[in-house]
C-alpha positions as CSV (number, residue, x, y, z in Angstrom):
1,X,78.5,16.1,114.1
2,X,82.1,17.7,113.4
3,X,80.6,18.1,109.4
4,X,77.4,20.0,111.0
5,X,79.4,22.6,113.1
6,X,82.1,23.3,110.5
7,X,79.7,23.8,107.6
8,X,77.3,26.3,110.2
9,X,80.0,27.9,111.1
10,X,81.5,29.0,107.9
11,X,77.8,29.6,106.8
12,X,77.5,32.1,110.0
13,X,80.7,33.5,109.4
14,X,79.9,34.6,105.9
15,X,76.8,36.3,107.3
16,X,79.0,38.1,108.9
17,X,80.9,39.2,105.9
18,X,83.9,36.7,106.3
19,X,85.8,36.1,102.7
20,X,88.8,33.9,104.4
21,X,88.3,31.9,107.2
22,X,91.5,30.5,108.7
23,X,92.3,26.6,110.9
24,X,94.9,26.2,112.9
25,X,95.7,22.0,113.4
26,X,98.1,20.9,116.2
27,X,99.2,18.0,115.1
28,X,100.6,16.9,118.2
29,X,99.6,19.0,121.3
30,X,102.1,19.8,123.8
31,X,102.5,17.2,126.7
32,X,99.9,14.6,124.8
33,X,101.7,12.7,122.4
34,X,98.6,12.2,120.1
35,X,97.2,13.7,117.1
36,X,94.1,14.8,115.8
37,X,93.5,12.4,113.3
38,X,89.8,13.0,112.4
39,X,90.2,17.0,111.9
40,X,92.5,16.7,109.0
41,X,90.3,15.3,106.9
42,X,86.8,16.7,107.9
43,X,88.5,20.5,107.4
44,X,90.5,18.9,104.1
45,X,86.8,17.9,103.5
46,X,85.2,21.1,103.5
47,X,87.5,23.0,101.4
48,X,90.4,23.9,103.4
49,X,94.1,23.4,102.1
50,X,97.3,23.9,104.3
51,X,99.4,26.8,103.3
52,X,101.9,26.8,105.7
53,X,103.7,25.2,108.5
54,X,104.4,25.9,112.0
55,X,107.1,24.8,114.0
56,X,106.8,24.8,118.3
57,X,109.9,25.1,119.9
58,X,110.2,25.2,123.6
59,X,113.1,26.4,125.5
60,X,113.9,24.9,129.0
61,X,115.4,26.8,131.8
């Protein structure tokens, strides 16, 4: 199902005139302690490539 709904959506946003079409993966959402281990592959899978890194820093009172 993931597959289905990526591939329509990038065919839907290209109707719409998108050229780049960016993902954002949390690897580790705040306050879960799990990953997503299934969506790096099926966006690696349709054509995506990471590009950069993004580090979450939290500051406590």
């Amino acid at each position: 199902m993931g597959r289905r709904l990526l591939e329509q959506s990038l065919k839907k946003f290209a109707v719409y005139g998108a050229t780049d079409v960016i993902a954002l993966l949390d690897h580790d959402p705040p306050g879960t302690g799990q990953a997503h281990p299934a969506a790096g592959p099926l966006l690696r899978a349709g054509g995506f490539g990471e590009i950069d890194l993004l580090h979450t820093y939290i500051r406590r009172p």
